[in-house]
N, CA, C and O of each residue as an XYZ file, in Angstrom:
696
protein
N     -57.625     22.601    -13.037
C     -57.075     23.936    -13.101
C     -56.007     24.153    -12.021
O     -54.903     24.620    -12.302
N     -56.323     23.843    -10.927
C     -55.320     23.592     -9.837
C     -54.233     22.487    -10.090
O     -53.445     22.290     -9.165
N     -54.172     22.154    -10.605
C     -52.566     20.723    -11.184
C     -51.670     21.832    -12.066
O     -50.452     21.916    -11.914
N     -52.562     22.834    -13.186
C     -51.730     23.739    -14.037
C     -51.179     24.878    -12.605
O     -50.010     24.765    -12.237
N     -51.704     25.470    -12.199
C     -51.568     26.474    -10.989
C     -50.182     25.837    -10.455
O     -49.083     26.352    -10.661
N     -50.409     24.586     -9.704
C     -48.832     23.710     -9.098
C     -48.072     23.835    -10.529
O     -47.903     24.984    -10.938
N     -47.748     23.101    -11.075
C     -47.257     23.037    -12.459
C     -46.452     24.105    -12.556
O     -45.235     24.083    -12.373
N     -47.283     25.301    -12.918
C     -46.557     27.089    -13.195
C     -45.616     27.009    -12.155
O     -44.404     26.851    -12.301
N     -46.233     27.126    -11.093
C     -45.399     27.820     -9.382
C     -44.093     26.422     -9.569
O     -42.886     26.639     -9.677
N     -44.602     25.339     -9.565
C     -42.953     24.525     -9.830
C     -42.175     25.201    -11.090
O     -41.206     25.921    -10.851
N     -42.491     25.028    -12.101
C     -41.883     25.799    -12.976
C     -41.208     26.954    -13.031
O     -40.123     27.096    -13.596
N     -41.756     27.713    -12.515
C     -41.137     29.256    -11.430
C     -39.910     28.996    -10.587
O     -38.816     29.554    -10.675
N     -40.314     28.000     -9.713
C     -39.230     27.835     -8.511
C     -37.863     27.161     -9.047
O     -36.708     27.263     -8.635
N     -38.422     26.438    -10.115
C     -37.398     25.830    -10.958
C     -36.298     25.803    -11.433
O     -35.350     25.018    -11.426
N     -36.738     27.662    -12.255
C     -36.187     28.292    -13.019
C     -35.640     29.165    -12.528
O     -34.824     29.770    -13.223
N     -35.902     29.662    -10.896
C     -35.279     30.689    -10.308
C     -33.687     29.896     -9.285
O     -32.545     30.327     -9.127
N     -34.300     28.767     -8.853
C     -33.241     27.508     -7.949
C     -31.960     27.565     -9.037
O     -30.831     28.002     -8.812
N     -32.427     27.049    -10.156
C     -30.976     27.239    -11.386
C     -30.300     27.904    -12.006
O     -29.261     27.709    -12.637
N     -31.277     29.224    -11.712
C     -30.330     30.479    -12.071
C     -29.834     30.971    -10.909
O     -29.004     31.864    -11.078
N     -30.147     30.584     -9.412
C     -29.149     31.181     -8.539
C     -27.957     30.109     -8.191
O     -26.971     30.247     -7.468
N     -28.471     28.822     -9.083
C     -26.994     27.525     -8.616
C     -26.042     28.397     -9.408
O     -25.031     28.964     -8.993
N     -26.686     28.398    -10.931
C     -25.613     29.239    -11.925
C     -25.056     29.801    -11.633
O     -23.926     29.340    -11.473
N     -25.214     30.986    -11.355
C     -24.658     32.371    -10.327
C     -23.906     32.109     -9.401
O     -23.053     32.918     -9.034
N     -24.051     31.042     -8.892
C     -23.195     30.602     -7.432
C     -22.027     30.323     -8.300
O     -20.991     30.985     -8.365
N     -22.399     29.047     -9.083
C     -20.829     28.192     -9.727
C     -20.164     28.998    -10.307
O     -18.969     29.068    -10.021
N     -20.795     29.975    -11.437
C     -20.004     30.917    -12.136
C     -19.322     32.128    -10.947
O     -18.198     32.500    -11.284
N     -19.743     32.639     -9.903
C     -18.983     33.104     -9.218
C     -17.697     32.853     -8.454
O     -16.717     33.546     -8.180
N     -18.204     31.137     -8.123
C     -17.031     30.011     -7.479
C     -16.208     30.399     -8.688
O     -15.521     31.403     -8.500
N     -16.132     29.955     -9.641
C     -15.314     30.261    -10.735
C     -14.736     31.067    -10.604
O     -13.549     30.859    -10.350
N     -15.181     32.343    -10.689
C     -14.027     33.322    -11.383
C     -13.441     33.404     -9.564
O     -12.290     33.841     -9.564
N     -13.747     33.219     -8.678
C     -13.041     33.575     -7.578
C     -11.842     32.973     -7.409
O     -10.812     33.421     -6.905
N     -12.184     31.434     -8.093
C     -10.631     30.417     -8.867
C     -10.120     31.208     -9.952
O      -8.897     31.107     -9.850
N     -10.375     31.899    -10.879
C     -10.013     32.408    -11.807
C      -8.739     33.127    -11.112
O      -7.538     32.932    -11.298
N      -9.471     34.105    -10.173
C      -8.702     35.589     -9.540
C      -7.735     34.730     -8.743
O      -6.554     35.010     -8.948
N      -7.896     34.045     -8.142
C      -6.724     32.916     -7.305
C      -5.603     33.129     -7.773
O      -4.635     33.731     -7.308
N      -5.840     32.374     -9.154
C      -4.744     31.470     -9.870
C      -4.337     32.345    -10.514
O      -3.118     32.284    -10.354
N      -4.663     33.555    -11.485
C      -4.311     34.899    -11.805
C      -3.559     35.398    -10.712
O      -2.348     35.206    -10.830
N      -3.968     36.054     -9.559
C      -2.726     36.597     -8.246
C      -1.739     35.711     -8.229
O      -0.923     36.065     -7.378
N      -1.294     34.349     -8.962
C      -0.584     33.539     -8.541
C       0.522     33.496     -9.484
O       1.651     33.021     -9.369
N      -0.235     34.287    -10.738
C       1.099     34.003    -11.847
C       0.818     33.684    -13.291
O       1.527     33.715    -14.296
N      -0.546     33.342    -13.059
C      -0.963     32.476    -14.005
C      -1.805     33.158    -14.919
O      -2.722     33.830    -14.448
N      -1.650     33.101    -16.129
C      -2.047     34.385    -17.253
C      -3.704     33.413    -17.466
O      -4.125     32.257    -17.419
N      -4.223     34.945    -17.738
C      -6.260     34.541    -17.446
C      -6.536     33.828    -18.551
O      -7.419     32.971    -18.522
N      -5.672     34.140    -19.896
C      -6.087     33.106    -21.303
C      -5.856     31.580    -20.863
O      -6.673     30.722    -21.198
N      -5.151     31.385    -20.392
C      -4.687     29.671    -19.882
C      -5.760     29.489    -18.554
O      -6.620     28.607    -18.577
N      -5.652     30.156    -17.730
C      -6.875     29.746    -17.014
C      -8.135     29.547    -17.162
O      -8.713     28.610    -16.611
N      -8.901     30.675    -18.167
C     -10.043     30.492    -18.680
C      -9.994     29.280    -19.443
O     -11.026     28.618    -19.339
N      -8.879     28.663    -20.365
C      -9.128     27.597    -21.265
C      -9.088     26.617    -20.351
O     -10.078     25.886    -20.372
N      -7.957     26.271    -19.257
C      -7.929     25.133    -18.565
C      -9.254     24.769    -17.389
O      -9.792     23.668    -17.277
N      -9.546     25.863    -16.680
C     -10.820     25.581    -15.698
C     -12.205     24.853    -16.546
O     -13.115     24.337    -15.897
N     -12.220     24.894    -18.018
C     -13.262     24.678    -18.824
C     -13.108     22.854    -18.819
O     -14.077     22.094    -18.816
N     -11.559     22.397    -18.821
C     -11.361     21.263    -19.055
C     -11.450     20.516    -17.565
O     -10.555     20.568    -16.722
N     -12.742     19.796    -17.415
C     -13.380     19.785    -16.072
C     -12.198     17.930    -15.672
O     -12.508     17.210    -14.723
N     -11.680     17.781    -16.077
C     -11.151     16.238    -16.137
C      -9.728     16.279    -15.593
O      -9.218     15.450    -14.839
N      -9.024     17.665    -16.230
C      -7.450     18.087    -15.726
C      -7.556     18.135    -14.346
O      -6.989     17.548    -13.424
N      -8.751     19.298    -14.460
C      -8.844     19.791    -12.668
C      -9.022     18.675    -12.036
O      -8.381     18.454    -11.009
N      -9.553     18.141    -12.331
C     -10.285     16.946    -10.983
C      -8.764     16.024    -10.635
O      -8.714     15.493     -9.526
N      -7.547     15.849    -11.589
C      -6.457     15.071    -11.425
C      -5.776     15.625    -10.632
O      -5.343     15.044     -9.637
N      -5.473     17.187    -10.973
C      -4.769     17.942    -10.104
C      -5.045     18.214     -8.613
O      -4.298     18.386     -7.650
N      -6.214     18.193     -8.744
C      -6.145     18.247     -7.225
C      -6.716     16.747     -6.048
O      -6.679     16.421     -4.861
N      -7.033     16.422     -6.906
C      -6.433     14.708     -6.490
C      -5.245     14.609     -6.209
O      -4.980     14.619     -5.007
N      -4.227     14.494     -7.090
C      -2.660     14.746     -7.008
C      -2.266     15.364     -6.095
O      -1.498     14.794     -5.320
N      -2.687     16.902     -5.824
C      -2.392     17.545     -4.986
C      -2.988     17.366     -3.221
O      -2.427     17.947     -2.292
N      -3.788     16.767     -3.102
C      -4.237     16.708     -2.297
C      -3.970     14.901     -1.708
O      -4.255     14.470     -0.591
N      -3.454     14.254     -2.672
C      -2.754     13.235     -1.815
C      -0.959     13.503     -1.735
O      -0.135     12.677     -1.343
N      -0.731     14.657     -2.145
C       0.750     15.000     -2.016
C       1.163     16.006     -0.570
O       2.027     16.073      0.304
N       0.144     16.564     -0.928
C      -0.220     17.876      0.278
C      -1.210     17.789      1.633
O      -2.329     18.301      1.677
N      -0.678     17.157      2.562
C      -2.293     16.646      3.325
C      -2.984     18.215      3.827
O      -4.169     18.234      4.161
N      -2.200     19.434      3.848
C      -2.990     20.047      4.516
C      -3.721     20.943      2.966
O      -4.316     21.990      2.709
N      -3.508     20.449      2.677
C      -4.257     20.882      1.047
C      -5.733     21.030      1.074
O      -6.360     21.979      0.601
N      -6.378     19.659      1.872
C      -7.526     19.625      1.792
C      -7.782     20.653      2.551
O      -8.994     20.800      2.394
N      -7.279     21.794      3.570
C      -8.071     22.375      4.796
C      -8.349     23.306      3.796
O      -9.371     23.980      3.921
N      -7.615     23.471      2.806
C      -7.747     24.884      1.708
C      -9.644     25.172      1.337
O     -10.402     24.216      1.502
N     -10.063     26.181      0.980
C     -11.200     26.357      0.385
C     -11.076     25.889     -0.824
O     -10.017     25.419     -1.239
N     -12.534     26.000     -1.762
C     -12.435     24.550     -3.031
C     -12.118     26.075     -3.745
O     -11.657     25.807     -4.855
N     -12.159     27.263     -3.609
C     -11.320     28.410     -5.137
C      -9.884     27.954     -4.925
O      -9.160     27.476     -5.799
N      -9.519     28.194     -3.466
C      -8.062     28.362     -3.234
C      -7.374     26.878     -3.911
O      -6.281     27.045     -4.452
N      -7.982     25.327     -3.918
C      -7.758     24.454     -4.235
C      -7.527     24.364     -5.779
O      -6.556     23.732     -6.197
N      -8.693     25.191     -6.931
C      -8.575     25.291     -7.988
C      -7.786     25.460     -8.506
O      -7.223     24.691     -9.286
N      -7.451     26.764     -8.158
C      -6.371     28.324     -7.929
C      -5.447     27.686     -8.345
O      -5.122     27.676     -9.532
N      -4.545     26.688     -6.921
C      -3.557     25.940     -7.229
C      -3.207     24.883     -8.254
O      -2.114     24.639     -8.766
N      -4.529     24.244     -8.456
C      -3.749     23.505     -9.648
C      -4.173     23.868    -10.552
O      -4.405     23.120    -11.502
N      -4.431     25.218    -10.559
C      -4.556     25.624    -12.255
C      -2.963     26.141    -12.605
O      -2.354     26.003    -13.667
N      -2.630     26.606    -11.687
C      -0.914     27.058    -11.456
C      -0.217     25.652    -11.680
O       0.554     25.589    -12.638
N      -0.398     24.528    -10.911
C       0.548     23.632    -10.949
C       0.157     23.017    -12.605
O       1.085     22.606    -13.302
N      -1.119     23.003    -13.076
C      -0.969     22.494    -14.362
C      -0.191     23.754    -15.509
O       0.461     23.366    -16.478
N      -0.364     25.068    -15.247
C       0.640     26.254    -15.831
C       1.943     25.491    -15.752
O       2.518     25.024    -16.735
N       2.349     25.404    -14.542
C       3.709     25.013    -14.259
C       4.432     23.742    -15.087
O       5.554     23.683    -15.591
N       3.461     22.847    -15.037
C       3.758     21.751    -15.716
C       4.017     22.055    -17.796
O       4.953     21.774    -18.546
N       2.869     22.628    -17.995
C       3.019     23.213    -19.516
C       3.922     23.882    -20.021
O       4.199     23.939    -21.219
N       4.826     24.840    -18.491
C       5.961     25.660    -18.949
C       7.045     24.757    -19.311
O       7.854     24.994    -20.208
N       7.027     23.329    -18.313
C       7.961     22.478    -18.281
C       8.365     22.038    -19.636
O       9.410     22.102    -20.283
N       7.177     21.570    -19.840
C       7.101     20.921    -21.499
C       7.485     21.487    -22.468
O       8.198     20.909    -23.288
N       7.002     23.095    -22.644
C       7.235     24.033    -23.559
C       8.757     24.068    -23.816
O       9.306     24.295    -24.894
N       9.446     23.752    -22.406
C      11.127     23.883    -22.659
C      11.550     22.503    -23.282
O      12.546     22.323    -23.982
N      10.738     21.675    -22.954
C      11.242     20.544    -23.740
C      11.116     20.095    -24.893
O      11.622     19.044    -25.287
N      10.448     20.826    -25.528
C       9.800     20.919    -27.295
C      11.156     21.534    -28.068
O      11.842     22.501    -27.737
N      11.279     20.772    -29.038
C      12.266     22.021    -30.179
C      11.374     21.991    -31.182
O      10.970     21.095    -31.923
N      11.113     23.278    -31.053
C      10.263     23.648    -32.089
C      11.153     23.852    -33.274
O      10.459     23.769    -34.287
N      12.474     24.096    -33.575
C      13.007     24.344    -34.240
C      13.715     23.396    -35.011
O      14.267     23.654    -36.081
N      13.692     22.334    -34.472
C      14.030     20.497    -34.948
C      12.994     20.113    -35.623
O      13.063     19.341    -36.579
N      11.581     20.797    -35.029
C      10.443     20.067    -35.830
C      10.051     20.909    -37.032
O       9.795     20.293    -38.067
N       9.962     22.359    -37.034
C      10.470     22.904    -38.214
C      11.261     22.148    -39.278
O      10.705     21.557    -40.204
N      12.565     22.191    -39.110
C      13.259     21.746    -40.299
C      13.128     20.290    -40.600
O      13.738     20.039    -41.639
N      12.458     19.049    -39.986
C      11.680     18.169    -39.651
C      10.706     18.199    -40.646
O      10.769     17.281    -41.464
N       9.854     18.993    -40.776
C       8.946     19.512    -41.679
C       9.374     20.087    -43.019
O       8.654     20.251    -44.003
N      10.099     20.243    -42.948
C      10.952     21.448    -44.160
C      11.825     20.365    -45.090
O      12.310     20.716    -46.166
N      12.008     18.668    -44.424
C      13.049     17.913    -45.213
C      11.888     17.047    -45.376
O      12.161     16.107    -46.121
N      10.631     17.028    -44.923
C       9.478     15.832    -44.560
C       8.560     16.463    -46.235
O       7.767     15.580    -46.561
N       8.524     17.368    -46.993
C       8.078     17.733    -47.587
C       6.936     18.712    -47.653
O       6.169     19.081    -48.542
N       7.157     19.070    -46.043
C       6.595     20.709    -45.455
C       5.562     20.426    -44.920
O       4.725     21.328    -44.938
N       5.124     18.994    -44.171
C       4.059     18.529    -43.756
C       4.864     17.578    -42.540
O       5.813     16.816    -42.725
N       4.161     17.886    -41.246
C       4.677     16.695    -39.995
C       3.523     17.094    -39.014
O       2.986     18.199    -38.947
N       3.269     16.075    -38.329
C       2.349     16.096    -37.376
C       2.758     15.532    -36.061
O       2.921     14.321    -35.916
N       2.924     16.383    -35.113
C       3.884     16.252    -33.941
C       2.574     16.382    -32.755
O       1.526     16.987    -32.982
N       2.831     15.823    -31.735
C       2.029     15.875    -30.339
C       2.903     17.181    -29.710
O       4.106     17.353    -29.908
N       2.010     18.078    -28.894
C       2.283     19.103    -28.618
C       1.773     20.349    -28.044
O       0.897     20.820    -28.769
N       1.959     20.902    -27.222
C       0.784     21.894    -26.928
C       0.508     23.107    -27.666
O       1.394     23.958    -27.744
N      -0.498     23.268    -28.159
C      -0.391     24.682    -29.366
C       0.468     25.993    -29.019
O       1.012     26.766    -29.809
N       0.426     26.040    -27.039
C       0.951     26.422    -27.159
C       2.654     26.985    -27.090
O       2.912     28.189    -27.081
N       3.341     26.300    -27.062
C       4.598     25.702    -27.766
C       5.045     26.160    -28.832
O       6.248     26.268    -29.070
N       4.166     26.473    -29.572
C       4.199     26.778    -30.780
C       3.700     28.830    -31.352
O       3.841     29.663    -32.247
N       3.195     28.629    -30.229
C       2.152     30.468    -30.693
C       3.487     31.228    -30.233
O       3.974     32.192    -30.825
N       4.143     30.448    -28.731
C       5.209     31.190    -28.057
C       6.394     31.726    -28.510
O       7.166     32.575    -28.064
N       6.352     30.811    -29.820
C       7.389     30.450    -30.758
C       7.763     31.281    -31.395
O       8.804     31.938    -31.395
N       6.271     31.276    -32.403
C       5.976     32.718    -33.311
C       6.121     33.868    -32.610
O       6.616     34.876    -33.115
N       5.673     33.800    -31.313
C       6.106     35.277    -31.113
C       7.100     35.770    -31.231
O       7.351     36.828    -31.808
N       7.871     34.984    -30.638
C       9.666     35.344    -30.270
C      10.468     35.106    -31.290
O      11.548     35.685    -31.168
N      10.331     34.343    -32.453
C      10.596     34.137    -33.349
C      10.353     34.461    -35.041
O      10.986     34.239    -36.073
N       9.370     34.959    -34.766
C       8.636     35.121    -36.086
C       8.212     36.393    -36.314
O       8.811     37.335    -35.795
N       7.419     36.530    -36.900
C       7.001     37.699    -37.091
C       5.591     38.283    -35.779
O       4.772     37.638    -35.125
N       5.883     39.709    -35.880
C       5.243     40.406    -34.915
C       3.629     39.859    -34.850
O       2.787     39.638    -33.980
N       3.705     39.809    -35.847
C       1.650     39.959    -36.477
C       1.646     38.435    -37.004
O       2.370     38.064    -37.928
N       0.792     37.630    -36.345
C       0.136     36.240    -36.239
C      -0.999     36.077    -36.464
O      -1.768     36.845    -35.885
N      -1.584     35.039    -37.378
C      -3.055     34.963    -36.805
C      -3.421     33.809    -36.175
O      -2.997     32.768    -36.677
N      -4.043     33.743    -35.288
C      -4.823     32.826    -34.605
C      -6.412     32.473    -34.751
O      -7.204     33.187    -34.136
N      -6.800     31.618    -35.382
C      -8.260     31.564    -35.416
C      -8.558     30.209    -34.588
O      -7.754     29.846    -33.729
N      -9.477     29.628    -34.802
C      -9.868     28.604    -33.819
C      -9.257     27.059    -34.748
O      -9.768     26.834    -35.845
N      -8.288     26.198    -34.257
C      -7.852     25.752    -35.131
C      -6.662     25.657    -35.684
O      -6.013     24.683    -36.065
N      -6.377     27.203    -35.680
C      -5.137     27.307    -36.835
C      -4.791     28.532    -36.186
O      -5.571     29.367    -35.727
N      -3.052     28.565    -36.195
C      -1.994     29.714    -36.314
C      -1.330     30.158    -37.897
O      -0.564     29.328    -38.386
N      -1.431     30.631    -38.194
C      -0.275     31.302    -39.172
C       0.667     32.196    -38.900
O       0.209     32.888    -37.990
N       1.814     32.597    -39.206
C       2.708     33.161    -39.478
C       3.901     33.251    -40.053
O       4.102     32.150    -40.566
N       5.088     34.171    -40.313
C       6.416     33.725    -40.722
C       7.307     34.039    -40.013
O       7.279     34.893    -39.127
N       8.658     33.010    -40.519
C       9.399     32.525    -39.441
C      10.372     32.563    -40.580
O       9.834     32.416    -41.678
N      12.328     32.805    -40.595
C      12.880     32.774    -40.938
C      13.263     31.151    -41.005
O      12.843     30.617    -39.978
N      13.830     30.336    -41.756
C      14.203     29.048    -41.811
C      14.969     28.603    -42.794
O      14.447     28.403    -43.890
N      16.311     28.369    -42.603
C      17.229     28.389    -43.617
C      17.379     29.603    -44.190
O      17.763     29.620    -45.359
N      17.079     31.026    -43.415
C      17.673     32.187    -43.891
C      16.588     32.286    -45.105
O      17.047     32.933    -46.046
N      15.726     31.974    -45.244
C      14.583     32.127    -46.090
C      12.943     32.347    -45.110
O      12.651     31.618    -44.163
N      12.095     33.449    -45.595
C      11.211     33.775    -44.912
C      10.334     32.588    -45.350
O      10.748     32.004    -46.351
N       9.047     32.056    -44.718
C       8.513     31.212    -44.345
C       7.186     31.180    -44.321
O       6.987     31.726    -43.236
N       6.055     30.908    -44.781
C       4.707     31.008    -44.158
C       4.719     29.890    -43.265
O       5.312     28.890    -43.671
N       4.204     29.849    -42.164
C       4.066     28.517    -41.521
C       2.881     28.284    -40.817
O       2.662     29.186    -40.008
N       1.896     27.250    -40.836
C       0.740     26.820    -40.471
C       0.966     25.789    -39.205
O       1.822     24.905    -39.158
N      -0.039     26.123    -38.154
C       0.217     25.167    -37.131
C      -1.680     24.755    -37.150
O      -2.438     25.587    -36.652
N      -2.224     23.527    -37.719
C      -3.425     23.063    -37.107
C      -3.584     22.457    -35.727
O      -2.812     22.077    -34.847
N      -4.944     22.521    -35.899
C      -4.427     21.683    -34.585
C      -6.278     21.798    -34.066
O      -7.038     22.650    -34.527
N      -6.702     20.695    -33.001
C      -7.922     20.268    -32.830
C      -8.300     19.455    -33.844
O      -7.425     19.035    -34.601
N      -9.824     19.046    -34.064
C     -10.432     18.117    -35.027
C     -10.210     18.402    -36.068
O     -10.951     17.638    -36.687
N      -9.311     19.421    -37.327
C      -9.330     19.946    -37.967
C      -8.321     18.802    -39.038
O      -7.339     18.224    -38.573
N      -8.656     18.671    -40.125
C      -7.790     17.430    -40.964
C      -7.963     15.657    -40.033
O      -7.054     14.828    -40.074
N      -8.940     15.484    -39.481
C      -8.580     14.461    -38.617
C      -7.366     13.941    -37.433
O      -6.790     12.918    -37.065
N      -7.415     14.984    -37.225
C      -6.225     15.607    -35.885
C      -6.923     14.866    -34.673
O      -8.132     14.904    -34.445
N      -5.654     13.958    -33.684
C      -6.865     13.680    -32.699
C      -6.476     14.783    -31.269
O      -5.970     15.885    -31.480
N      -6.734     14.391    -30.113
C      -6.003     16.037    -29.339
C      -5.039     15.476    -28.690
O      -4.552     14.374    -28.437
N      -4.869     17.026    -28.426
C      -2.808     16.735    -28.474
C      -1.860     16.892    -30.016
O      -0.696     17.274    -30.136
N      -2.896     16.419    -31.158
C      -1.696     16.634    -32.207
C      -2.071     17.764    -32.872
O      -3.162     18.319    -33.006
N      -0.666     18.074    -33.372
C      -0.445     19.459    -33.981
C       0.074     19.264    -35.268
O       1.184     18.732    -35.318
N      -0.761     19.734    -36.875
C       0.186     19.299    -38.498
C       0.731     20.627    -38.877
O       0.195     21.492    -39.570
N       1.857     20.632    -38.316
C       2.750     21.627    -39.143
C       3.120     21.995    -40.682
O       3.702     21.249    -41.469
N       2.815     22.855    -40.847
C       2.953     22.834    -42.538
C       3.791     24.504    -42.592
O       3.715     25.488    -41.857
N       4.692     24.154    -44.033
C       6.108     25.047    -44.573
C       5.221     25.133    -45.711
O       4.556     24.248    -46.249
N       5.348     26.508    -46.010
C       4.620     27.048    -47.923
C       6.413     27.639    -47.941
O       6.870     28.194    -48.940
């Protein structure tokens, strides 16, 4: 009866030790969250990127053999930053995409191309380009887009979706 008695009380202590680690990490978190947000960095891209536990760990590797006084930083303030420097890097790219080459790319390809790319590259696109009202579901963008002076439905997949691997994006013209 006394082995069940230990047993419970471990079980107890258990369950209380991991819900206050939880609480800790998820607080560490958003305190990186609020960092990298004061910094510039819009909370939809941060919330998606802090999730991708493999980016972070490069970036501030990177950063911290680029930056020696990097390391004196606290580990939010460290996050913070390369959640910004990986922002920074995505803006880079975004300018280097023609979305509008790969459009008509698609449009002579028989309204089907599958390009490497960041989705979002493409949502930024629609906005500024397309029409006001988009949808986004998990997966997939829709909207229309003028192209050849003709309105457009246009589909952007993207994730496991059609056997997509990541990184690629299948553009499709109706």
């Amino acid at each position: 009866m006394e082995i069940l008695g230990f047993i419970f009380v471990g079980l107890i202590a258990w369950s209380l030790l991991r819900g206050v680690f939880n609480g800790a990490v998820k607080g560490h978190m958003m305190r990186s969250v609020d960092y990298a947000v004061s910094r510039g960095v819009p909370r939809d891209f941060v919330l998606k990127k802090i999730q991708q536990n493999g980016i972070m760990k490069q970036a501030i590797k990177l950063m911290r053999t680029q930056i020696p006084e990097f390391k004196l930083k606290d580990v939010y303030e460290q996050q913070g930053e390369a959640l910004r420097m990986i922002y920074e890097g995505s803006l880079n790219e975004e300018k280097s995409v023609d979305v509008a080459r790969i459009l008509q790319t698609a449009l002579e390809s028989g309204g089907q191309v599958i390009v490497e790319a960041p989705i979002e590259v493409f949502t930024t696109y629609l906005k500024n380009n397309g029409s006001q009202k988009f949808s986004s579901q998990k997966g997939l963008v829709t909207g229309f887009l003028n192209i050849n002076n003709i309105r457009r439905r246009v589909e952007f997949q993207y994730g496991q979706i059609q056997g997509l691997h990541e990184g690629e994006i299948l553009v499709s013209i109706q």
